[in-house]
C-alpha positions in Angstrom: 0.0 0.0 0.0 0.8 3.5 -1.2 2.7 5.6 2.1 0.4 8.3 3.8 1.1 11.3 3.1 0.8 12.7 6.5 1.1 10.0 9.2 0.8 10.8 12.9 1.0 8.1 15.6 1.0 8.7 19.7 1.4 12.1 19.1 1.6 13.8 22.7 3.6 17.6 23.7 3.3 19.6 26.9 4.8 22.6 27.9 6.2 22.6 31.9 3.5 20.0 33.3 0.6 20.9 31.1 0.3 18.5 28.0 -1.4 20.6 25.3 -2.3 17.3 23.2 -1.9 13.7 24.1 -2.3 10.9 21.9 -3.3 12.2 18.6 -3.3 9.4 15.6 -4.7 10.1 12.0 -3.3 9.7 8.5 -4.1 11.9 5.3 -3.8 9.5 2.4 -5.2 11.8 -0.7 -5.5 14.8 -2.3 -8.1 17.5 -1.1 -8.4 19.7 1.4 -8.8 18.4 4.9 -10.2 20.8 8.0 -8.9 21.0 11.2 -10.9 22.0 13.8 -11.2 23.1 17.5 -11.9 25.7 20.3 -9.5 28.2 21.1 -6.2 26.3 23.3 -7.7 23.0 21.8 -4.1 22.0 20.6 -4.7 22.9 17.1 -1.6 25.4 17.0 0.7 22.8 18.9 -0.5 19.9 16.6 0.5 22.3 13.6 3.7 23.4 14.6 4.9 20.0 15.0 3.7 18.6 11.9 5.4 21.4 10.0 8.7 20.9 12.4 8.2 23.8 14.0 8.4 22.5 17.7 9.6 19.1 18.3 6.8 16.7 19.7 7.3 15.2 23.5 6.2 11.6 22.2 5.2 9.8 19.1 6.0 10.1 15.4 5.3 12.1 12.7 5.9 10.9 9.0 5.4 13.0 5.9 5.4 10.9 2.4 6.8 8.3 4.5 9.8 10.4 6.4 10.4 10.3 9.7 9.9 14.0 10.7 12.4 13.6 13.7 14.6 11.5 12.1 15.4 13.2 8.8 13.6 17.0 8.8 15.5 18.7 6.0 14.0 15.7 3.8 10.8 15.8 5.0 10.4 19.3 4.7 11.0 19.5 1.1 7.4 17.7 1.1 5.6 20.4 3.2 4.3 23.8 2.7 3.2 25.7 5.6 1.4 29.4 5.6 0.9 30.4 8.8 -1.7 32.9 10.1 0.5 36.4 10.7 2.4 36.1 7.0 5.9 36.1 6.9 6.3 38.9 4.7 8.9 41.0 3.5 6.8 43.9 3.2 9.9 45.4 0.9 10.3 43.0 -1.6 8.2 43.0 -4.8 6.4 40.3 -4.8 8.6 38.3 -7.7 11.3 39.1 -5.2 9.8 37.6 -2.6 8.7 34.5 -3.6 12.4 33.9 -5.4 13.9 34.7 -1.4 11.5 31.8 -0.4 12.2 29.5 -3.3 15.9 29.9 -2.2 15.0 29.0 1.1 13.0 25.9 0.2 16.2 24.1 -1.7 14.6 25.2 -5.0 17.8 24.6 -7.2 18.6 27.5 -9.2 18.1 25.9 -12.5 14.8 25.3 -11.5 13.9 29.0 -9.4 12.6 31.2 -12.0 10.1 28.5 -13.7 9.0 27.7 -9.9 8.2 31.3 -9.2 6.6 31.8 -12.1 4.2 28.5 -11.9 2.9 30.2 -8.4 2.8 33.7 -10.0 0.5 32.5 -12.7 -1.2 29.8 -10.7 -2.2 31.8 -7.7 -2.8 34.6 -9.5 -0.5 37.4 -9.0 1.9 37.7 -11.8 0.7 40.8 -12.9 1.7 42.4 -9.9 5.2 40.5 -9.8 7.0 43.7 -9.5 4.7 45.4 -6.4 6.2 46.1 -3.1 4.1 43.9 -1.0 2.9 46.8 1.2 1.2 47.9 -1.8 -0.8 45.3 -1.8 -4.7 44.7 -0.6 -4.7 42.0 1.8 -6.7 39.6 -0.6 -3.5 39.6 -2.8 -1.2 39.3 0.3 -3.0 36.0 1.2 -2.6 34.6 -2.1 1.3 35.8 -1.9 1.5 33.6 1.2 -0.4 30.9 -0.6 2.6 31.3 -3.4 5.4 30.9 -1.0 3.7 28.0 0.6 3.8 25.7 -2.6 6.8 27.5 -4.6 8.6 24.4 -4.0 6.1 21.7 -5.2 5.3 20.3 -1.9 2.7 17.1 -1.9 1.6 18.4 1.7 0.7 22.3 2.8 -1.2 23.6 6.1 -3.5 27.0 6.2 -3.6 28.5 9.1 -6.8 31.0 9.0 -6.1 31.5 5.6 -9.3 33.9 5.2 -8.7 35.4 8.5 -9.6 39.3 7.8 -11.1 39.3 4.0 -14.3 41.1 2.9 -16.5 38.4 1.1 -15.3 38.4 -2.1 -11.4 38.2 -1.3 -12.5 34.9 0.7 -14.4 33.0 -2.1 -11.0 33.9 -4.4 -9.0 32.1 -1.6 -11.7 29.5 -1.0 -11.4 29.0 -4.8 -7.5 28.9 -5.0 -7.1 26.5 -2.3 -9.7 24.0 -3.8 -7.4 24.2 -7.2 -4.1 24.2 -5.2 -6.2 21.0 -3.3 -6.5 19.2 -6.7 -2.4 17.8 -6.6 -1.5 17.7 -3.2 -2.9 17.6 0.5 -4.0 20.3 2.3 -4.9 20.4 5.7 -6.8 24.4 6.7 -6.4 25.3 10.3 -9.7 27.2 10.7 -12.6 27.8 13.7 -15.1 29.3 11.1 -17.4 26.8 10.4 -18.8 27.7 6.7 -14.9 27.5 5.7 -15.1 24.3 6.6 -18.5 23.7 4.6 -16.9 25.4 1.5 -13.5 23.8 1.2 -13.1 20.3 3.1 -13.8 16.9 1.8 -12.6 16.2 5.5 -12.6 16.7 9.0 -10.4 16.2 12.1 -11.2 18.1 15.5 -9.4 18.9 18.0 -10.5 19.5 21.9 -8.9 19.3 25.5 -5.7 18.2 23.5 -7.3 14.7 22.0 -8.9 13.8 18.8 -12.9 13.8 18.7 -13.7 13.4 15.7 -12.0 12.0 12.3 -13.7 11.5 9.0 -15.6 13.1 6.4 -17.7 16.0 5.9 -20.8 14.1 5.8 -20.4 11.8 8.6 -20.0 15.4 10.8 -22.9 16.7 9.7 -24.9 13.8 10.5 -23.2 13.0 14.0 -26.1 14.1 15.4 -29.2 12.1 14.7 -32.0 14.7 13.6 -34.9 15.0 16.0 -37.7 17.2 14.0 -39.3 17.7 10.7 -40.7 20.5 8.7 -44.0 19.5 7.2 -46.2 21.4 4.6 -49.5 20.6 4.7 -52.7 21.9 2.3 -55.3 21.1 4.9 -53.6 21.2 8.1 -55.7 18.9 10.9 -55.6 19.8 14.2 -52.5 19.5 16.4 -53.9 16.9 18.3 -53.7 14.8 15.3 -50.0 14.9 14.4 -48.9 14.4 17.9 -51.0 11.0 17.5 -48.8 9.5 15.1 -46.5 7.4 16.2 -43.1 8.5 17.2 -43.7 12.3 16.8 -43.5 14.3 20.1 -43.7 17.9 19.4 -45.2 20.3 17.5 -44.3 23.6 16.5 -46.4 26.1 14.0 -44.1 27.7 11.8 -47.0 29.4 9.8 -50.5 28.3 8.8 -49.6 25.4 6.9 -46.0 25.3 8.1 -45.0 23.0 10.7 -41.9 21.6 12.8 -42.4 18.0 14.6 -40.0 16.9 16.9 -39.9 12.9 16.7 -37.5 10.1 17.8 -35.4 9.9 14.9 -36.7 6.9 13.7 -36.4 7.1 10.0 -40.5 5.1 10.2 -41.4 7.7 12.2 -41.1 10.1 8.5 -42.3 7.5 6.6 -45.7 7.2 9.4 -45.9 11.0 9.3 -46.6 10.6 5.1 -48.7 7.9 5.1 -51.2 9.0 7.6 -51.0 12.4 5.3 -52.0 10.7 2.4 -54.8 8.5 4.4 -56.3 11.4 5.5 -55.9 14.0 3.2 -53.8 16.6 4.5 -52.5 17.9 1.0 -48.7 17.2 1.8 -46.6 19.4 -0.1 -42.9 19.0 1.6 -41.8 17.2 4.1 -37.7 17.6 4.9 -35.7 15.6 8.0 -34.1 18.9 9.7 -30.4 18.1 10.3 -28.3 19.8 13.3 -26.1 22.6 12.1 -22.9 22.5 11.9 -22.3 24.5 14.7 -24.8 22.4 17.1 -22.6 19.5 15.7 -19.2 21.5 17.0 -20.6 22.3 20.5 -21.4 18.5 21.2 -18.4 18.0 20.1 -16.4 20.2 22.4 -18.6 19.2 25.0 -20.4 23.5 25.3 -23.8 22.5 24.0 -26.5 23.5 26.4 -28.9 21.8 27.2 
């Protein structure tokens, strides 16, 4: 079998007495974009800055395209770009200068520098202003700069950290929209807490809270982890409320307007199914009838353990 691209095993750091994650495991396998999620001193930061060898881990192991991060981090580095969340910029340099200063950096060899820079010029979409100071630039551009250096050396593997952090709307669906094409060749794992970034960008999800993994898989399985409890019905000839709460399984009601209503049931998928037929049987004039699924952010708060009751 093919290596992971990212492989983390046992992965455990604290600072003085205070562990900040302990015992984090996943693996990244293919290309896409991949979210990582969690409160504010969750461990997301720590887990980062030791994947990109940043800050050397207190246990476990960290392998990227099959190299032991420890073991051999010049070589492992060449497969990782990293953009953090304050960019390191030179606010000086033109941009073209910029990204040749971080091509250098990467190992780029020379006979290789000036078609690198330009592939990231063109591909994130600032070669026209290759010869801007990057203080003269709007912050839109300056996040696709930082995108640039993060993949001027070809990496298979590069992590976002807040990489929409400060845009007006449409600077954030350009990003969103670069990072899905950057996505299409390599893994990417976005650092984020906003939850529609998630919803625009990732195929997947891992979260983050107290310092341990809670959650691991895709988009869809988060935004079913919790098992809806109500439906919205539409109904021509709406019967009294009585009626509905009759049927089997359903044990709330809740006008939404005169022919609008929400049900709260058990979740029982025959429950839905009862709900139709008995409209059909009697006549109600059923025009919609959708299973209402928890939001995203309901699903985050169970997961980091703040939803209220």
């Amino acid at each position: 079998m093919e290596n992971a691209i990212v492989k983390v095993e046992d992965l455990s750091h604290r600072y003085a007495s205070q562990w900040a994650v302990r015992d984090i495991n996943f693996e990244i396998h293919n290309q896409g974009v991949v979210g990582l999620l969690g409160s504010n001193g969750a461990g997301k930061s720590t887990t980062m800055n030791i994947i990109c060898g940043v800050l050397k881990q207190s246990k476990g192991e960290v392998f990227i395209n099959g190299i032991n991060l420890k073991d051999h981090p010049v070589e492992a580095k060449r497969n990782i770009g990293f953009m953090p969340q304050k960019l390191p910029l030179y606010l000086d340099f033109t941009v073209e200068e910029y990204l040749t200063y971080c091509a250098d950096l990467r190992m780029v060899e020379k006979s290789q520098m000036k078609k690198a820079v330009q592939d990231v010029l063109e591909r994130c979409g600032v070669a026209h202003f290759r010869e801007r100071l990057l203080r003269n630039l709007s912050g839109g551009y300056q996040q696709r700069v930082g995108i640039a250096q993060a993949i001027v050396h070809n990496p298979r593997f590069v992590v976002l950290d807040e990489p929409t952090n400060g845009l007006d709307p449409n600077q954030i669906v350009e990003v969103r929209n670069l990072i899905k094409e950057i996505a299409i060749d390599r893994s990417v794992l976005l650092s984020t807490h906003i939850l529609t970034e998630v919803q625009a960008t990732c195929k997947e999800i891992k979260m983050i809270e107290e310092g341990q993994m809670v959650f691991s898989g895709t988009l869809e399985m988060f935004d079913n982890y919790i098992e809806p409890n109500s439906l919205i019905v539409q109904l021509e000839i709406p019967p009294a409320k009585e009626e509905l709460l009759k049927i089997p399984g359903v044990r709330s009601f809740e006008e939404l307007s005169q022919y609008r209503f929400r049900l709260g049931y058990d979740g029982e998928k025959k429950t839905a199914q009862g709900v139709a037929e008995t409209s059909v049987n009697r006549s109600w004039g059923m025009t919609e009838l959708i299973i209402e699924k928890s939001s995203l952010d309901a699903v985050f708060a169970r997961l980091s353990k703040k939803n209220t009751k």
